[in-house]
C-alpha positions in Angstrom: 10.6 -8.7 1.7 12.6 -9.1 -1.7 15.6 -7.4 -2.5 15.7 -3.8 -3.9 16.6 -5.0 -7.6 13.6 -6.9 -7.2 10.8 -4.8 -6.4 12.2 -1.8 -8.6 11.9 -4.0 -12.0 8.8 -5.3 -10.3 7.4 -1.8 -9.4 8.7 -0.5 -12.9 6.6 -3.5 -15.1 3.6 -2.6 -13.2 3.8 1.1 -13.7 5.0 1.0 -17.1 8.3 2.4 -17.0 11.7 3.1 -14.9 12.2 6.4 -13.4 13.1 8.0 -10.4 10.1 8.0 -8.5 10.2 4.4 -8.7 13.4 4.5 -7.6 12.6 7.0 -4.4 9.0 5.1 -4.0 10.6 1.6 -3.8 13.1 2.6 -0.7 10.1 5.1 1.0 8.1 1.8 1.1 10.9 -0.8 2.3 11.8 1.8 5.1 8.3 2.7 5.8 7.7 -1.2 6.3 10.7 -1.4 7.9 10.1 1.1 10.8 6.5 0.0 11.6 7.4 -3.7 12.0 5.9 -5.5 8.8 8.5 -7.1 6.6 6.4 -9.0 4.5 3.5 -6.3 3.9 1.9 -8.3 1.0 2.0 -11.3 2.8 -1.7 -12.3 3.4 -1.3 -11.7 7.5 0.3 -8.2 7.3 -1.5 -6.5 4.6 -4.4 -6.6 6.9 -2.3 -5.0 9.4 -1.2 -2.3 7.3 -2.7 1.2 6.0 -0.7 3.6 3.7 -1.5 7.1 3.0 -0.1 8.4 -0.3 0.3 12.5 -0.5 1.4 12.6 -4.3 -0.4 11.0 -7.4 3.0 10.7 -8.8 5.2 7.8 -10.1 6.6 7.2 -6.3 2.6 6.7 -5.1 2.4 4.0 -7.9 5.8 2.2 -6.6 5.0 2.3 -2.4 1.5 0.6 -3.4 3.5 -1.9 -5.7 6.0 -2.9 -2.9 3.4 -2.5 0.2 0.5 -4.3 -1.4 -2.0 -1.6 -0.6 -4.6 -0.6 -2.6 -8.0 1.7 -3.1 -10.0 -1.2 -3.5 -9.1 -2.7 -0.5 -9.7 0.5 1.4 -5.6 0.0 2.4 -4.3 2.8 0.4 -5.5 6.5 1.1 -4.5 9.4 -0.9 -4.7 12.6 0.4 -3.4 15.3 -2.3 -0.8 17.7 -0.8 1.4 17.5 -3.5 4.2 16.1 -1.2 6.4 13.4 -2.3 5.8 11.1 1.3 3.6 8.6 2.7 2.9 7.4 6.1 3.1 3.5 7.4 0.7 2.8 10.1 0.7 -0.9 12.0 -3.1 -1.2 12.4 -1.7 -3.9 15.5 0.7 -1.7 16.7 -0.5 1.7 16.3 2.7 2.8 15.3 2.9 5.1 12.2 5.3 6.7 10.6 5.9 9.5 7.9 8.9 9.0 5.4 9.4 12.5 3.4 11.6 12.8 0.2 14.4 15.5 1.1 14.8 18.3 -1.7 18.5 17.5 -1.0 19.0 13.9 -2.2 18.1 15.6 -6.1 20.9 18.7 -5.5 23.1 15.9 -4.1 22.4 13.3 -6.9 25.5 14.9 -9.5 28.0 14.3 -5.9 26.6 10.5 -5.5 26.7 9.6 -9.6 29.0 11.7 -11.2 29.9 9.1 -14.0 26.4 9.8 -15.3 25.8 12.2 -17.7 22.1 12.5 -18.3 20.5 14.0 -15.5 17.2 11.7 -14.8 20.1 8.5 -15.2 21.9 10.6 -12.8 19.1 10.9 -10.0 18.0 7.0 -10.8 21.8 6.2 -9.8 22.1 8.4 -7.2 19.0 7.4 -5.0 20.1 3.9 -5.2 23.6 4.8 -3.8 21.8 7.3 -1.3 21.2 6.3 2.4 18.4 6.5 3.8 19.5 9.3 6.0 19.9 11.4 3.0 17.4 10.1 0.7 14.6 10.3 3.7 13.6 12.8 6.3 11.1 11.0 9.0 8.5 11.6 11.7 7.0 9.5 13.9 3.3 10.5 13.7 -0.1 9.4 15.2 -2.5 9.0 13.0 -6.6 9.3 14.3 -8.1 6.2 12.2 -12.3 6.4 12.5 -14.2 3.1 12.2 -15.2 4.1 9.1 -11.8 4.4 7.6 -10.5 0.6 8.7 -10.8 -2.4 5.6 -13.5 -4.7 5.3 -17.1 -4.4 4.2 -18.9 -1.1 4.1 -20.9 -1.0 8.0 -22.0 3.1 7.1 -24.5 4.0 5.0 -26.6 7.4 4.2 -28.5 8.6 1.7 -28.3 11.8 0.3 -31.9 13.9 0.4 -31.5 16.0 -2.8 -30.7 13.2 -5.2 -31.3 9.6 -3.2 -27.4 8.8 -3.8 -25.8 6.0 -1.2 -23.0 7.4 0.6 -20.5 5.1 2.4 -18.5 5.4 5.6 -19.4 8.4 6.5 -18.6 10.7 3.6 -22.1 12.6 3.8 -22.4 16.3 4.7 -24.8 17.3 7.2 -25.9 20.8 6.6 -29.2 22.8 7.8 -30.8 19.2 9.1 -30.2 17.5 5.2 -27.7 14.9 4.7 -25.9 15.1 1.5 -23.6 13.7 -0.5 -20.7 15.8 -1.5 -21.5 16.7 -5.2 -24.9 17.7 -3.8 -23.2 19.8 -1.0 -21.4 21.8 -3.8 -17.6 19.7 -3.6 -17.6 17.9 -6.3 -14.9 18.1 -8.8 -17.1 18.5 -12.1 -20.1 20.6 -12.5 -23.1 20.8 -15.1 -24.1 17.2 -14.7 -27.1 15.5 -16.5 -28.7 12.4 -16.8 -27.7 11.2 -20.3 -28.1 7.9 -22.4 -25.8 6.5 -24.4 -25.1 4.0 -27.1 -25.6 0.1 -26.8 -27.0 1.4 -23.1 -28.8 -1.8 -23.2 -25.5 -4.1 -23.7 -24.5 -6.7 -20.7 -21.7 -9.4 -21.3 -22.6 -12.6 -22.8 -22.7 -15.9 -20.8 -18.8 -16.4 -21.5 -17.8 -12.9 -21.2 -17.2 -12.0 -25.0 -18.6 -8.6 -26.4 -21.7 -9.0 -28.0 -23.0 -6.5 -30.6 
C-alpha cells in the first residue's frame, strides 16, 4: 500500500478538497486493510477479495473508497445509512471482517495532540495524523452474513415487478400478498408523484465519434 502522505493528496484530488474526513477516512481504510489481511486492496487480485460497507455519505466514505478501491459499480462498496462515521473490511477469502468506528474522543482530544494550531478544522486535520490508531479508532471484529446476491460479478437474479413490469436485480423485490414488487411499487421509494414525462431532444443519441450533435 502507499504511504499516508500519499493516498491523502490522492484521496483529497479525487474528492475535491482536504479536510478531516479525508484525514480520518484515509487511516480507517489503511487499518481496515490492515487487519483483514489485504495490503494492496486495489491491486487487481485483492479488490476481488474485498467488500466495504460505508455507514456515512460523508467526506470519510469518499476517502476509504479512494484508498480501498471499492466502488458501487463494481458491487464492492455498500452503503448502508446510519449516519455513523465507520466502515467494515470483510476478506471475501478469509471471512474475516472487521468494523473500524471513529471515537468522539479523537475531535475533544485534537486541541491536546495540535496545540500549535489555531484554527480549529487545521487543528483536527493535524491532530488525526498525529493520533494512533488506538485513539483515533475504536474496533470490532464482526461477522458479516453475505447472500449470493450481494457478492461482485454479473447480475445471476432477476424479477420482475407485477404492477409496473420493472426488472429488479439480486433479489431486491418485495413479495407481498403473492405479487412481486419492486420497491417504489411496494410504497419505499424515496420520491413520490412520479409520471411518465418526455423531454427535449428525447430523440438525441451520440454521434459515431461521440461529439453532441444538435
Amino acid at each position: 500500500m502507499q504511504d499516508f502522505n500519499t493516498l491523502l493528496n490522492g484521496s483529497a484530488a479525487a474528492h475535491g478538497h482536504l479536510c478531516p474526513g479525508q484525514v480520518v477516512g484515509v487511516r480507517m481504510a489503511m487499518l481496515g486493510c490492515r487487519l483483514i489481511g489485504l495490503e494492496e486492496p486495489t491491486r487487481r487480485d485483492q479488490i476481488k477479495k474485498l467488500i466495504v460497507y460505508v455507514e456515512m455519505d460523508r467526506c470519510t466514505a469518499d476517502a476509504v473508497a479512494f484508498v480501498t478501491g471499492v466502488k458501487l459499480g463494481r458491487r464492492s462498496l455498500k452503503f448502508v445509512d446510519y449516519g455513523i462515521m465507520a466502515a467494515t473490511f470483510v476478506n471475501l477469502e478469509s471471512g474475516a471482517a472487521y468494523r473500524v468506528l471513529s471515537t468522539e474522543d479523537a475531535r475533544e482530544l485534537a486541541e491536546v495532540y495540535a496545540p500549535e494550531q489555531g484554527d480549529a478544522v487545521a487543528r483536527q486535520m493535524e491532530a488525526y495524523r498525529r493520533m494512533p490508531d488506538s485513539v483515533l479508532f475504536r474496533v470490532q471484529q464482526v461477522r458479516v452474513r453475505l447472500k449470493a446476491s450481494d457478492f461482485p460479478g454479473p447480475t445471476r437474479f432477476k424479477a420482475v415487478c407485477t404492477r409496473c413490469g420493472q426488472v429488479i436485480r439480486d433479489h431486491r423485490e418485495v413479495h407481498r400478498n403473492g405479487e412481486v414488487l419492486c420497491t417504489p411499487c411496494a410504497g419505499g421509494a424515496y420520491f413520490s408523484d412520479a409520471r411518465e414525462v418526455n423531454w427535449p431532444g428525447m430523440d438525441w443519441a451520440p454521434a459515431a465519434d461521440g461529439r453532441r450533435v444538435a
